[in-house]
N, C-alpha and C positions, 0 to 999 in steps of 0.2 A: 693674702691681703696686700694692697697696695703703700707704699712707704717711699716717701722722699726724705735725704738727708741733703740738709746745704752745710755745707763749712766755710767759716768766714777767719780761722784762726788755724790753731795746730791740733790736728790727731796722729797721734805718737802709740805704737805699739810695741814691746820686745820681738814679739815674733811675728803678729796679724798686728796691725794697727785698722782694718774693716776686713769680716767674714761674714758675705750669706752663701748659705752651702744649703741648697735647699727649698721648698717652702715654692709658694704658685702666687701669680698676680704681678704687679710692676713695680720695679722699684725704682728709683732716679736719683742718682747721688752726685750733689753740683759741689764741683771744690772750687770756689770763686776764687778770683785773681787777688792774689797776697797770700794766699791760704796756704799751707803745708801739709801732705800726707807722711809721718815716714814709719815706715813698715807695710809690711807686704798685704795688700788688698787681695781679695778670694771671692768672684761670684765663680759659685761651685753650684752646679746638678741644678741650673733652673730649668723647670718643668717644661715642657712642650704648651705652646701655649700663653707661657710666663714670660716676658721681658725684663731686663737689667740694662742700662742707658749709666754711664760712666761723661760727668760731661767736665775738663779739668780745664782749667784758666789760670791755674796755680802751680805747686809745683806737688808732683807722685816721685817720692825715693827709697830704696830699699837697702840697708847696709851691707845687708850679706845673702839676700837671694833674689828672687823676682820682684819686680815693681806691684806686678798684676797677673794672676794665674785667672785665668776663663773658663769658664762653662763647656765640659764637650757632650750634656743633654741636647734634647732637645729643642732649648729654646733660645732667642734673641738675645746677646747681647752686643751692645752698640757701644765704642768706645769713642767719644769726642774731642781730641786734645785741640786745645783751639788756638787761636795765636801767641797765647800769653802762654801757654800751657808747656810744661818738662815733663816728660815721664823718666826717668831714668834709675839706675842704681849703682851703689859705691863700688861693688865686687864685679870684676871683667869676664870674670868665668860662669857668671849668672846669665841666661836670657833675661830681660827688659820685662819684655811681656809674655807670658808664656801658655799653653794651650789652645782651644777653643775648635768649638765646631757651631755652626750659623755664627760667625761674630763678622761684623761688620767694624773696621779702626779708619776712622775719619782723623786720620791727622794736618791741621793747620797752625802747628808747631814743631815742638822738637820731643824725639823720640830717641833717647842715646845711652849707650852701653856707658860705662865707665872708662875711663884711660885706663889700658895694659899695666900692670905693675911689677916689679920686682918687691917679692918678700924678702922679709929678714933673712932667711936661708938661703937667698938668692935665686932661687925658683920664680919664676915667672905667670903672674895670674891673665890669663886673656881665655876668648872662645866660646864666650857667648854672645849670643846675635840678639838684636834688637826685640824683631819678633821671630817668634817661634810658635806657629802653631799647631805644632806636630803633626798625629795623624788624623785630627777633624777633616770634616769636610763640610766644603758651600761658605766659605769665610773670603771677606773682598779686602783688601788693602786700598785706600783712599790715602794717596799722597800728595795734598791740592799745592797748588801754587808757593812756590818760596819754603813750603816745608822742608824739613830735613827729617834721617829717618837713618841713624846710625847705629853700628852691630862691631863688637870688636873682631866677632868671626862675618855672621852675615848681616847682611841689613833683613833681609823678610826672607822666610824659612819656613817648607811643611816639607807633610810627607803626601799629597794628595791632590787633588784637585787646589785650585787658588787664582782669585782674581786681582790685579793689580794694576790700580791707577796710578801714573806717578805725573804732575801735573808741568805746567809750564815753570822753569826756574826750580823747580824743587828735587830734592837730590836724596838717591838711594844709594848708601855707600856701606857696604862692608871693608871694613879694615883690613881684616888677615881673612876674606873669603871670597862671596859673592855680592852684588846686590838684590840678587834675588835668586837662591836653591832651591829647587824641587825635588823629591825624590819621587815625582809621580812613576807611574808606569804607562803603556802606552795603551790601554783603554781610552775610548773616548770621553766616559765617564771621568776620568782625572785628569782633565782637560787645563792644560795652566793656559791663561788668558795676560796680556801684559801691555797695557796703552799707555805708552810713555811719549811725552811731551818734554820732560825733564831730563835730568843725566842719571843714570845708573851706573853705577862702576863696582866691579870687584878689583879690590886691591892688593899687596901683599907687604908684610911688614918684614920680609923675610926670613921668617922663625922655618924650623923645621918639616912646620906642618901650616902648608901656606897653599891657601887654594885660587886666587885672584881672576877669576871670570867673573863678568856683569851678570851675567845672565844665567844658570845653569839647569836646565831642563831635562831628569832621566827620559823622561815619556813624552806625548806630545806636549806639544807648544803652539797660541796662535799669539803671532808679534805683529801690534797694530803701530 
């Protein structure tokens, strides 16, 4: 069945604050500007065939795990962060946004890890990258103009094929990694693609376990 949800205030979850896990047809969930999501949002297992459209102007935050974990079925899902738009989460050691396979992240915002922390015990929380979309495949990263797109490890991260725009003025920065990891292989089929217009950088914050390449590609690579 088809289903739109707008938010024009606060949806607050302990653990999901939105889950569809499931279920065929289109769903469209608008979180307008002013609006607040906090807790961890779940399109899970949309059907081949089924779309999920994620469209934020507001702000997505997660205290203690992912922003937004994705679909790695068959079908569509489209993430819109738009100008006005934050996705981010409290905890450094979380990915941002995490899975997916066909997902397409149109960001013309901000997309950001948390600040690195020192706990009470003195241990150090960092090491999760912005996106992360493991090992899906056929997912494009859209980083338009002036956006930003920050990872305490990486800024954009899979294990496979992966397309990525990063636009004029707009910036891919991992903190303590890359701005963009692959672990593809060198099939032509897990083909990383990367049209940048903007800065990419890997950085290093000089922790023990510090990767700082822009770019890092196991398998091919075409760099436009």
């Amino acid at each position: 069945s088809d289903v739109t949800v707008d938010n024009f205030g606060l949806i607050s979850g302990g653990e999901r604050a939105f889950a569809r896990d499931g279920g065929s047809g289109t769903l469209v969930f608008n979180n307008h500007f002013g609006a607040s999501i906090e807790g961890l949002m779940q399109f899970r297992n949309i059907s081949t065939g089924s779309t999920a459209t994620l469209n934020n102007a507001g702000t997505i935050g997660s205290a203690s795990s992912n922003a937004l974990q994705l679909s790695e079925s068959g079908g569509r899902v489209t993430i819109n962060n738009l100008r006005t738009g934050l996705i981010t989460n409290d905890y450094a050691g979380s990915d941002v946004i995490k899975d997916g396979r066909n997902v397409v992240i149109n960001n013309r915002g901000d997309i950001r890890s948390a600040a690195d922390q020192l706990t009470d015990d003195g241990n150090l929380t960092f090491g999760g990258d912005a996106i992360d979309i493991g090992s899906g495949r056929g997912s494009t990263v859209n980083n338009f103009a002036g956006a930003v797109v920050e990872g305490s490890r990486h800024a954009s991260t899979g294990k496979r094929d992966l397309t990525v725009f990063n636009g004029e003025d707009a910036v891919l920065l991992g903190r303590n990694g890359s701005g963009i990891n692959v672990d593809n292989n060198a099939s032509p089929e897990q083909m990383v693609k990367v049209i940048n217009h903007g800065t990419i950088t890997g950085a290093s914050m000089g922790y023990a376990d510090s990767d700082g390449d822009a770019i890092d590609a196991d398998g091919l690579l075409t760099l436009y």
